[in-house]
ZALUM-852664 format. One record per residue (C-alpha): residue number from 1; residue in one letter; x, y, z. Coordinates in steps of 0.05 Angstrom, whole numbers, plus 32768, in hexadecimal, padded with zeros to 4 digits. Layout:
BEGIN
nr / rest / X / Y / Z
NUM / A / X / Y / Z;
...
//
This chain:
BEGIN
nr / rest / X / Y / Z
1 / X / 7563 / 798C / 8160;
2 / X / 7586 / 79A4 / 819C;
3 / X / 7575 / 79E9 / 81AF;
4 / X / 75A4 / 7A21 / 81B9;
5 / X / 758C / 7A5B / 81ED;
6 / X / 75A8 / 7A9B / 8201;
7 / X / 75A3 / 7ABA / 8245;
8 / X / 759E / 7B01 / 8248;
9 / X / 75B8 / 7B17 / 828F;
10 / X / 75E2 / 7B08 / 82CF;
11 / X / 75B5 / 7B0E / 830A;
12 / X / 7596 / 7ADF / 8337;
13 / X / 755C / 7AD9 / 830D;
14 / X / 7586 / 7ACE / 82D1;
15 / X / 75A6 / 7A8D / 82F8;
16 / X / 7561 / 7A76 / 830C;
17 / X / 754D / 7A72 / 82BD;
18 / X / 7594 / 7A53 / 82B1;
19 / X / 758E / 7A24 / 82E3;
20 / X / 7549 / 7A11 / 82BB;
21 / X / 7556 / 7A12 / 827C;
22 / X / 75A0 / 79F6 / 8271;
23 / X / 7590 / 79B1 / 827F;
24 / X / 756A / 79B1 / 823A;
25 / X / 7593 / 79D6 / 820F;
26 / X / 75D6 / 79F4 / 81FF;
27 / X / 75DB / 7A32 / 8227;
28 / X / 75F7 / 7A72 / 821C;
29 / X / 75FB / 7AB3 / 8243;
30 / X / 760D / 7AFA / 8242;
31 / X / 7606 / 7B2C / 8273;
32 / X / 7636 / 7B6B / 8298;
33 / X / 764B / 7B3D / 82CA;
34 / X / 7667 / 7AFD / 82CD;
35 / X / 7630 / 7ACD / 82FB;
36 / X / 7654 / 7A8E / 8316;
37 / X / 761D / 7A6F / 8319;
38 / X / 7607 / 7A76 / 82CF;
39 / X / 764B / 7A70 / 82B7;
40 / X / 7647 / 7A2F / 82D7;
41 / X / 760B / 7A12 / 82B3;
42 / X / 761B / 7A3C / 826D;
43 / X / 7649 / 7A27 / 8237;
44 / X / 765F / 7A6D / 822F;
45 / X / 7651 / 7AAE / 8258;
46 / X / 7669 / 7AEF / 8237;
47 / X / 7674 / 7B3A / 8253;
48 / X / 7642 / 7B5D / 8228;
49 / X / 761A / 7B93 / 824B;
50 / X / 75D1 / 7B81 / 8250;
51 / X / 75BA / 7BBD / 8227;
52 / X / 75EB / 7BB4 / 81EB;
53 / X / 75BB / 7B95 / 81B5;
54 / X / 75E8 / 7B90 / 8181;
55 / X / 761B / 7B6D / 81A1;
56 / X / 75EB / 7B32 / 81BA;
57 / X / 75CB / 7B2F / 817A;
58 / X / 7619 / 7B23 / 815A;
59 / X / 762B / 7AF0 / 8196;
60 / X / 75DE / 7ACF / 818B;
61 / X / 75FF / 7AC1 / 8149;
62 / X / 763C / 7AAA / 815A;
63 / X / 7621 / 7A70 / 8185;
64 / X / 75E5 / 7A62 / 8152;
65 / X / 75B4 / 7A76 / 8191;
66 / X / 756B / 7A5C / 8175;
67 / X / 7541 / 7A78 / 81B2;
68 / X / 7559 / 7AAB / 81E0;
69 / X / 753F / 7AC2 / 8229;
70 / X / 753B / 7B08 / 8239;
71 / X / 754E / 7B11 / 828D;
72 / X / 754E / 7B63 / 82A9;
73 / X / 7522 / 7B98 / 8294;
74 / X / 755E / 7BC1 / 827E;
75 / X / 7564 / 7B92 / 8243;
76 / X / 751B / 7B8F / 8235;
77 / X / 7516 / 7BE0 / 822D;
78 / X / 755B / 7BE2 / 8201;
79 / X / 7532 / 7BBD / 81CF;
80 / X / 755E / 7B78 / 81DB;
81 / X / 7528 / 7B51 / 81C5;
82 / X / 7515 / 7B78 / 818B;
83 / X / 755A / 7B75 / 816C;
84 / X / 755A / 7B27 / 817B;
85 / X / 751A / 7B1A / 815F;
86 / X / 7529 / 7B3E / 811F;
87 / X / 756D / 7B1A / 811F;
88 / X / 7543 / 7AD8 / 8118;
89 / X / 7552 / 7AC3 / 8157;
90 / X / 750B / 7AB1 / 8182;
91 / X / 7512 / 7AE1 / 81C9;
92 / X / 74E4 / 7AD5 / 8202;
93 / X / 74D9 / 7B12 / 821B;
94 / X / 74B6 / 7B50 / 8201;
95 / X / 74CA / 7B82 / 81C8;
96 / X / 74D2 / 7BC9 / 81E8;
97 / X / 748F / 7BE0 / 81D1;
98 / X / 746C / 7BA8 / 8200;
99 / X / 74A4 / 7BA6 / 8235;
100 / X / 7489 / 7BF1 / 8244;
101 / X / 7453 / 7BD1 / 8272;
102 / X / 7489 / 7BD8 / 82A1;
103 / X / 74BE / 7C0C / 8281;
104 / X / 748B / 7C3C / 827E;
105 / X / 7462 / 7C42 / 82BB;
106 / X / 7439 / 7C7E / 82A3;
107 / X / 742A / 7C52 / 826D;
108 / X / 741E / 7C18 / 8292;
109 / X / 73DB / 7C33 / 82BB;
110 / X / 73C3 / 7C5C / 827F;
111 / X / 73CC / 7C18 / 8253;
112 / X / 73A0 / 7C00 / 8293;
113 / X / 7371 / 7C39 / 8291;
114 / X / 735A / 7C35 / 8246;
115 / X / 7361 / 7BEC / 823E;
116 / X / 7332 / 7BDD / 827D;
117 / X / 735E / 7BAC / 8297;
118 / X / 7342 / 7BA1 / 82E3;
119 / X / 736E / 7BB4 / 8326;
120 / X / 7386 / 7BF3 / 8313;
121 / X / 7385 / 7C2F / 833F;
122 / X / 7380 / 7C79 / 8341;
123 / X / 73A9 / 7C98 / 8324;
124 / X / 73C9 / 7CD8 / 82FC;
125 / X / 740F / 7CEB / 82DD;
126 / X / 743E / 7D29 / 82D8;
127 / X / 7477 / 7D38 / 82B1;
128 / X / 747A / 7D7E / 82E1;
129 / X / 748C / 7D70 / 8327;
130 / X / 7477 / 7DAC / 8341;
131 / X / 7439 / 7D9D / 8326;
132 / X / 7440 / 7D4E / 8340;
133 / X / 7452 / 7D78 / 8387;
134 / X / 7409 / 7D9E / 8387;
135 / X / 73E5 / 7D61 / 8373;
136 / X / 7400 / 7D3B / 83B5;
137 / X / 73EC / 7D7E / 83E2;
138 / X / 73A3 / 7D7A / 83C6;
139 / X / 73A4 / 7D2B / 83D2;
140 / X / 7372 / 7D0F / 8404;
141 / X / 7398 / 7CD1 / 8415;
142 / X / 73D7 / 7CB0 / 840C;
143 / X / 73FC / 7CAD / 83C7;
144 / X / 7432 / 7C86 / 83AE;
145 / X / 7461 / 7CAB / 8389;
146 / X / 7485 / 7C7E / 8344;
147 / X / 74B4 / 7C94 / 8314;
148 / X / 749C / 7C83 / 82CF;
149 / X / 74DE / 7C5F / 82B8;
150 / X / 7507 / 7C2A / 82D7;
151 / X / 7526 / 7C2B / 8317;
152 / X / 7532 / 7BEB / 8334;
153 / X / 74FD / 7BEA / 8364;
154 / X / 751D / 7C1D / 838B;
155 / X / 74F6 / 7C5B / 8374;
156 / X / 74AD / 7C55 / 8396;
157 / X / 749E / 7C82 / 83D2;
158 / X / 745B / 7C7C / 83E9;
159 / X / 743F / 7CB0 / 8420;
160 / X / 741B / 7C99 / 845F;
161 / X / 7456 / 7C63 / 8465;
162 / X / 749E / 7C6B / 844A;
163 / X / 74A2 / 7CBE / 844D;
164 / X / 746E / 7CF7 / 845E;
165 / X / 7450 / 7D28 / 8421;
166 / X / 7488 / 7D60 / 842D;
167 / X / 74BB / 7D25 / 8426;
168 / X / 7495 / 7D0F / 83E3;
169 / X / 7493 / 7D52 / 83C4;
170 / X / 74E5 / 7D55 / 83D6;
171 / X / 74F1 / 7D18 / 83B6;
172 / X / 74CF / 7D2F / 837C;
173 / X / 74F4 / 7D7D / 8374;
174 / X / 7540 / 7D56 / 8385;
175 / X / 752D / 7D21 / 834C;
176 / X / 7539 / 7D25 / 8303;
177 / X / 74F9 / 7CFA / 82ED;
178 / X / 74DE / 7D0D / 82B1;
179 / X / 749A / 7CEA / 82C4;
180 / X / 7483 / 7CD0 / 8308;
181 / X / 743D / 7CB2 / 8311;
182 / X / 7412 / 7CBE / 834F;
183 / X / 73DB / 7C86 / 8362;
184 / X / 73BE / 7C78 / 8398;
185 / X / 73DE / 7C50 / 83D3;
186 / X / 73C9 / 7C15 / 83D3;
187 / X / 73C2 / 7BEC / 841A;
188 / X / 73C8 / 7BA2 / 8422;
189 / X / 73EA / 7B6D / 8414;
190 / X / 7421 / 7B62 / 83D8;
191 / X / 7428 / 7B23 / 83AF;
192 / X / 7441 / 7B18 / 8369;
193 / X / 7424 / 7AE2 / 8338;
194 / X / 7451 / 7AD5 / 82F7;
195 / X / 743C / 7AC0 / 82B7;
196 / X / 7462 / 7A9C / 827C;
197 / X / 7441 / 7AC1 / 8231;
198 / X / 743E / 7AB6 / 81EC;
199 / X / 7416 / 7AAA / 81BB;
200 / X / 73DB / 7ACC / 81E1;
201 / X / 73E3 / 7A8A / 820E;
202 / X / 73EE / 7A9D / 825C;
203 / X / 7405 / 7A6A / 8289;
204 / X / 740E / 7A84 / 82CE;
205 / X / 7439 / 7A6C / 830E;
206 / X / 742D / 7A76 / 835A;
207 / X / 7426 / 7AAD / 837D;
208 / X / 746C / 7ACC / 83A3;
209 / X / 746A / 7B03 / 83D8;
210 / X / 74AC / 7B26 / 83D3;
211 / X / 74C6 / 7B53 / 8403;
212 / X / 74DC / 7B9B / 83EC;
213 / X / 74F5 / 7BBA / 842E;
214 / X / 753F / 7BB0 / 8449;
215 / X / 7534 / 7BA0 / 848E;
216 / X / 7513 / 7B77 / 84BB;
217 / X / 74CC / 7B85 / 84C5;
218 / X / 74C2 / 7BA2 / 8485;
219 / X / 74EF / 7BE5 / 8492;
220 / X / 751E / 7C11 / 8473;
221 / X / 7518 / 7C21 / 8423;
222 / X / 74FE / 7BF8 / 83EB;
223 / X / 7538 / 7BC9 / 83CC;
224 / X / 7531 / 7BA0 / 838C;
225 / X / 751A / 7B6D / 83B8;
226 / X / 7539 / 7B47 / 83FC;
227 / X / 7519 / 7B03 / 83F8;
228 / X / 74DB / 7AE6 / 83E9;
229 / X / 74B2 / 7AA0 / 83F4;
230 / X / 7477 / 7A79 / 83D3;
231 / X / 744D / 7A4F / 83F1;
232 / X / 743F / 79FA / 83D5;
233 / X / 7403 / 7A0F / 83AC;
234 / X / 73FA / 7A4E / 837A;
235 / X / 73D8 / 7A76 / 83B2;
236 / X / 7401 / 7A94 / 83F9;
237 / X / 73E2 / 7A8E / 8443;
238 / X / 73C3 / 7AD1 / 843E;
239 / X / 739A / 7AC5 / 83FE;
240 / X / 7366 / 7A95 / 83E9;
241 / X / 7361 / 7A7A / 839D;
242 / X / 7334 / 7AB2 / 838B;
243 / X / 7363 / 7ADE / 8396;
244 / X / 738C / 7AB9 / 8372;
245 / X / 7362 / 7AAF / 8337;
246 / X / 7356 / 7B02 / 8333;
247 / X / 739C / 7B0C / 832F;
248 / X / 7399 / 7AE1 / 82F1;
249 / X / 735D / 7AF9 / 82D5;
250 / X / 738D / 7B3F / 82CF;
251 / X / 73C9 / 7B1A / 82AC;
252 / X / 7399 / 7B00 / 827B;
253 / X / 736F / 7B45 / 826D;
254 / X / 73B2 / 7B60 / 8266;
255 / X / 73D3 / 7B2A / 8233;
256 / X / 738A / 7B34 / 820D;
257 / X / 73A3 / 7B76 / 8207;
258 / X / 73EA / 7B6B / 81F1;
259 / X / 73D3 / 7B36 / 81BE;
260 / X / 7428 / 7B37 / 81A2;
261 / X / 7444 / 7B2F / 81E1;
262 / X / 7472 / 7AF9 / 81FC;
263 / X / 749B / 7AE7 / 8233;
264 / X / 7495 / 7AF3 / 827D;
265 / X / 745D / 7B20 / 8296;
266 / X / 7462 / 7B28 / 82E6;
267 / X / 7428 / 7B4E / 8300;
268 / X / 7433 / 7B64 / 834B;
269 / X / 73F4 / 7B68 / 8370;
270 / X / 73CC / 7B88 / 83B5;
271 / X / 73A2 / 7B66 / 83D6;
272 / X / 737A / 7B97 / 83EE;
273 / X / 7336 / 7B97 / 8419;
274 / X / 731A / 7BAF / 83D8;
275 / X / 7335 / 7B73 / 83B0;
276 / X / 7375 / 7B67 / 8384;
277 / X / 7394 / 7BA8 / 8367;
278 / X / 73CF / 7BB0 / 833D;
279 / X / 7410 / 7BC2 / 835B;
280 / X / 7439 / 7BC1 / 8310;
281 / X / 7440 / 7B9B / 82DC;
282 / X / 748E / 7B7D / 82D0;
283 / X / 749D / 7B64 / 8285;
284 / X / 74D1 / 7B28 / 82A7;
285 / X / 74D5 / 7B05 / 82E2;
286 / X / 74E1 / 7B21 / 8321;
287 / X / 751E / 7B1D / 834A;
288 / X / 7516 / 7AF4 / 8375;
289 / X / 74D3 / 7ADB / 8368;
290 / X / 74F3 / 7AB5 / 8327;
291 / X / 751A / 7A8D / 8361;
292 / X / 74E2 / 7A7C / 837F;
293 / X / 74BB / 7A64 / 8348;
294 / X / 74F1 / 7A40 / 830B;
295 / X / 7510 / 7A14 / 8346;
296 / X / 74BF / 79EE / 834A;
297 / X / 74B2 / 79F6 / 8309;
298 / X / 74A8 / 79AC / 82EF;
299 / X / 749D / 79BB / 82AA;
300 / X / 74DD / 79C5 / 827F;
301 / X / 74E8 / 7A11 / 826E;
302 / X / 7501 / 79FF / 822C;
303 / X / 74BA / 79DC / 8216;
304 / X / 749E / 7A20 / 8226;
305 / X / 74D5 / 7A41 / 81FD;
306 / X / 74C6 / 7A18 / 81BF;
307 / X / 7481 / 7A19 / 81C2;
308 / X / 7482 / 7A61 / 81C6;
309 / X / 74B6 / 7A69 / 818E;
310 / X / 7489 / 7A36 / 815E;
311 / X / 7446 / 7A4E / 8169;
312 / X / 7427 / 7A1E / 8192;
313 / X / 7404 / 7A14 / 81CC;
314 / X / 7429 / 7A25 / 8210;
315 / X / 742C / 79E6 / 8239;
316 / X / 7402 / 79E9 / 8279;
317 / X / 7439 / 79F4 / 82B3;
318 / X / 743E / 79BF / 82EB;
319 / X / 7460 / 79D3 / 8329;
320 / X / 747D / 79AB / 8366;
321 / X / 744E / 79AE / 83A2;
322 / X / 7486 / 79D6 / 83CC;
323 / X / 7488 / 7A11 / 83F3;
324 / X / 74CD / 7A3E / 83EB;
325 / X / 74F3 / 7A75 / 840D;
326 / X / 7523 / 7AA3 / 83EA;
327 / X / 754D / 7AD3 / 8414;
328 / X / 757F / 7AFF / 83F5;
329 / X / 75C9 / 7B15 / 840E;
330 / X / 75D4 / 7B59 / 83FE;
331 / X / 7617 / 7B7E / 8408;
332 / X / 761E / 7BB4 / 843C;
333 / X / 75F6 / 7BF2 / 843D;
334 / X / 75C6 / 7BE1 / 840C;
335 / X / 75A1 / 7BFC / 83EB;
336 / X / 75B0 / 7C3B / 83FD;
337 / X / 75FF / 7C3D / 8400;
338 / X / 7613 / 7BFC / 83E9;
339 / X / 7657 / 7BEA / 83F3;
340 / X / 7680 / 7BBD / 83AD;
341 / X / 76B4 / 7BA5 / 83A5;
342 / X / 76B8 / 7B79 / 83D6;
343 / X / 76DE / 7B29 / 83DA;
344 / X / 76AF / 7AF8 / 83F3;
345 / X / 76A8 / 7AB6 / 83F5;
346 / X / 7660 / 7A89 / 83E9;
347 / X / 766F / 7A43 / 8404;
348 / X / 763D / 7A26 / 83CC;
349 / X / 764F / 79E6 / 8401;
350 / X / 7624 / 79FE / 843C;
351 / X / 75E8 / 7A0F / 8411;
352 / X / 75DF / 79CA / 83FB;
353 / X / 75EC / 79AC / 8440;
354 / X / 75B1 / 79D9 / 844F;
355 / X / 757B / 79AC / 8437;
356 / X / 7555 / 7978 / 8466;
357 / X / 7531 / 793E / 845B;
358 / X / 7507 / 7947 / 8410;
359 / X / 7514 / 798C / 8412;
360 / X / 754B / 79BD / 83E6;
361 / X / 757B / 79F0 / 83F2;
362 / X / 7591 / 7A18 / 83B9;
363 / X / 75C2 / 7A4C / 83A6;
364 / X / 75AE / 7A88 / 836E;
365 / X / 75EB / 7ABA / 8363;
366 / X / 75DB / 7B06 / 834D;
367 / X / 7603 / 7B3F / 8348;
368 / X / 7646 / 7B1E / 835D;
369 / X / 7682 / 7B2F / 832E;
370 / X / 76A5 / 7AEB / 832B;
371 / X / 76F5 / 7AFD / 831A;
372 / X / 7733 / 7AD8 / 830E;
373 / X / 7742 / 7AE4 / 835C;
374 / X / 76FA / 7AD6 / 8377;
375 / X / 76B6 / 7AEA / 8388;
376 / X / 76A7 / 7B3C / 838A;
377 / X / 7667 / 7B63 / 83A5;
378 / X / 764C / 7B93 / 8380;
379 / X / 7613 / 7BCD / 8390;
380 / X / 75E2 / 7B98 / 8386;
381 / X / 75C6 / 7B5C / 83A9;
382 / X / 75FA / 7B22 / 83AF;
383 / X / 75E2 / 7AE0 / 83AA;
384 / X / 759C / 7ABF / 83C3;
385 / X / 758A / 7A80 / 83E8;
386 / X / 7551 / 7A5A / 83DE;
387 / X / 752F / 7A28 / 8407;
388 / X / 74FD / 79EE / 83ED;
389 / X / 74D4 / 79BF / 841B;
390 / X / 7487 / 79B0 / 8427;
391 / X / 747C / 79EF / 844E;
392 / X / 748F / 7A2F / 8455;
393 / X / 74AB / 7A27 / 849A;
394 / X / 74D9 / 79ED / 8488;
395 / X / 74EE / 7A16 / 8441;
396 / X / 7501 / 7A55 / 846E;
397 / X / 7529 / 7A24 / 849D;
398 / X / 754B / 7A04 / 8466;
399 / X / 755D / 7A50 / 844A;
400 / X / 757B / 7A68 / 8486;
401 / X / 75A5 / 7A33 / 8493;
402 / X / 75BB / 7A39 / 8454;
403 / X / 75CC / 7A81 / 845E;
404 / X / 760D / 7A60 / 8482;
405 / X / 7627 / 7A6F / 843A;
406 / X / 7621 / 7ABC / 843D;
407 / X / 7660 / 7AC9 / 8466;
408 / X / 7679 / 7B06 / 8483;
409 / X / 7662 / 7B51 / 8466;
410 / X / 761F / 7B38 / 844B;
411 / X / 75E7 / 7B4F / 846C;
412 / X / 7596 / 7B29 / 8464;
413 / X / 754B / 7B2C / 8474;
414 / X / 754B / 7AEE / 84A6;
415 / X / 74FD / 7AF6 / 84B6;
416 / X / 74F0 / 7AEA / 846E;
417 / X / 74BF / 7AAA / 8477;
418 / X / 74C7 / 7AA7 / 84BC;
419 / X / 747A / 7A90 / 84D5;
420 / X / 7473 / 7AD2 / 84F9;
421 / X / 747D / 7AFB / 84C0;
422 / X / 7446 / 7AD8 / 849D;
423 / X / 7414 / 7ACC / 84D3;
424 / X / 7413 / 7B1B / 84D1;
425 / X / 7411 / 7B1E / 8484;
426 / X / 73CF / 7AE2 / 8497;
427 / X / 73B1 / 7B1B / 84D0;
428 / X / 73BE / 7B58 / 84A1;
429 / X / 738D / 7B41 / 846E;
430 / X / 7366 / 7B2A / 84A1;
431 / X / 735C / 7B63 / 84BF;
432 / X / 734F / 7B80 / 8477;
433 / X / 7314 / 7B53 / 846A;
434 / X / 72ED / 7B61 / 84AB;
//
């Protein structure tokens, strides 16, 4: 029987999970925004908002949908999958109740706490930010300073690096949190391992390092994430396979834990000179790492989907022996000030001229608006480009000649990839482990 599968979402993650799943299946799709590129692959996308359960639930049943795929967070805490799930329609992702391992991130580290699950670090929570404020002055260190609830990656401020204590504590008085947790900063190096759950089965994928910051050389504020590149076997240069295999051993203490829960469960690690700690837990893929990691995934998505959905085994993942190199095109003055609205043109042409030799150049839209006239921005990242070869060198190449495609009023992280960047990420721990 041919499957049918929904798509919940209309980012560039959402198009990387299209563009693995649709071959397979009949597609469907539903998100805010109209995605190009997942209109492209689906046999329907329709304008419902991400968040509206009921309405996906009524269009799940209008196209007979017999598995759906749960993309943003936003969906995940509305209770999306719930609502799905009770409809009788199978939904890879989490119910709200588990999907707070990321919605909740008070929550999160006290799951952590009582549960014993390894990597996690000091920490304490306030619902008074005055009382937050005194717990930073008495401090003897650095802190980083979280919102409990969702924010798009943009919320973290973490002393000693992006702002000083007095600039903490003001962040803290001029915000309207309800909760903020303060742990202790953690100093090393970032990488994210993603795993595919159900069943109490966790089958994970390589590691990614994204790259938070909005400039070059790792400056300016935290974004949802400029680019991002994995390396042709599941660990990066900077780590070795035991680090590696610790990151794992914390996606499965945490999954023993969570014995109902299914979907994607993206655990973002340090690598620290004390060993791996935990960063966060996500309940879906990241974005970008999901570009990084569907595009050399050689198992079809949709045997994971069914296997999940009827109680078996998961299938052990096989993934292409290829390095790649994501880089994001963002519009003008983001984060901060983003400017929408704007016409531009992708010449979808350019990025597949991009690719040399064995390698692969591919093209991931995000938070475009596609309309009867053309292509809008709007106060999120644009479109991605993605570059697959043997090495990380020849991916990043690949990437930024594909970048031809970006156009005018799009601005990018070029040194994503670049071999400087990480040689120093290579010294860093290094230095770390003398």
């Amino acid at each position: 029987m041919s499957e049918t599968v929904l798509l919940v979402g209309g980012g560039g993650r959402e198009h990387a999970i299209a563009r693995a799943v649709a071959p397979d299946c009949d597609l469907y799709a539903c998100a805010s925004n109209r995605n190009p590129g997942i209109a492209a692959l689906a046999e329907e996308m329709r304008a419902i908002d991400e968040r509206e359960a009921e309405e996906i639930v009524a269009f799940a049943d209008d196209v007979d949908a017999t598995l759906a795929v749960i993309g943003p967070e936003s969906a995940l805490a509305a209770g999306v999958a719930d609502a799905l799930d009770d409809a009788g329609v199978y939904t890879f992702g989490p119910g709200a109740d588990e999907a707070r391992i990321e919605t909740d991130k008070a929550y999160q580290r006290r799951f952590m706490e009582s549960e014993g699950i390894p990597g996690c670090p000091d920490f304490e929570t306030f619902d008074d930010m005055d009382a937050a404020c005194d717990y930073i002055d008495a401090y003897d260190g650095d802190l980083a300073v979280k919102p409990a609830g969702l924010t798009g990656g943009k919320g973290v401020r973490v002393t000693g690096d992006q702002v000083t204590k007095e600039e903490a504590k003001a962040y803290l008085r001029e915000s309207d949190y309800e909760r903020v947790v303060l742990e202790e900063r953690l100093v090393g190096e970032e990488f994210t391992v993603q795993a595919f759950v159900a069943n109490g089965d966790v089958r994970t994928t390589p590691a990614v390092q994204d790259h938070k910051r909005a400039y070059e050389g790792d400056e300016g504020p935290n974004t949802g994430g400029m680019g991002s590149y994995s390396d042709a076997d599941p660990t990066l240069p900077f780590m070795d396979a035991s680090d590696y295999a610790e990151a794992v051993d914390v996606l499965e203490a945490t999954v023993d834990a969570l014995p109902d829960y299914k979907g994607i469960l993206y655990g973002q690690f340090m690598l620290t000179a004390e060993g791996v700690r935990v960063v966060e837990f996500n309940a879906r893929f990241g974005d970008p790492e999901a570009m990084n990691t569907l595009p050399v995934l050689e198992t079809p998505f949709l045997d994971v989907l069914t296997a999940a959905r009827d109680g078996d085994p998961l299938p052990d993942l096989s993934f292409a022996p290829r390095a790649t190199v994501c880089k994001y095109a963002v519009p003008a003055g983001y984060p901060t000030e983003p400017e929408s609205g704007a016409l531009i043109e992708v010449d979808e042409e350019s990025v597949a001229a991009a690719a040399e030799g064995d390698g692969d150049a591919l093209l991931f839209y995000a938070s475009v608006d596609a309309r009867e006239d053309g292509l809008y921005t709007t106060t999120s990242r644009a479109f991605a480009v993605v570059g697959i070869a043997a090495t990380i060198t020849d991916a990043e190449a690949i990437a930024e000649d594909a970048l031809a495609a970006a156009g005018d009023g799009l601005r990018i992280r070029h040194d994503i990839g670049k071999p400087d960047l990480v040689q120093q990420r290579i010294d860093h721990v290094e230095r770390l482990r003398e």
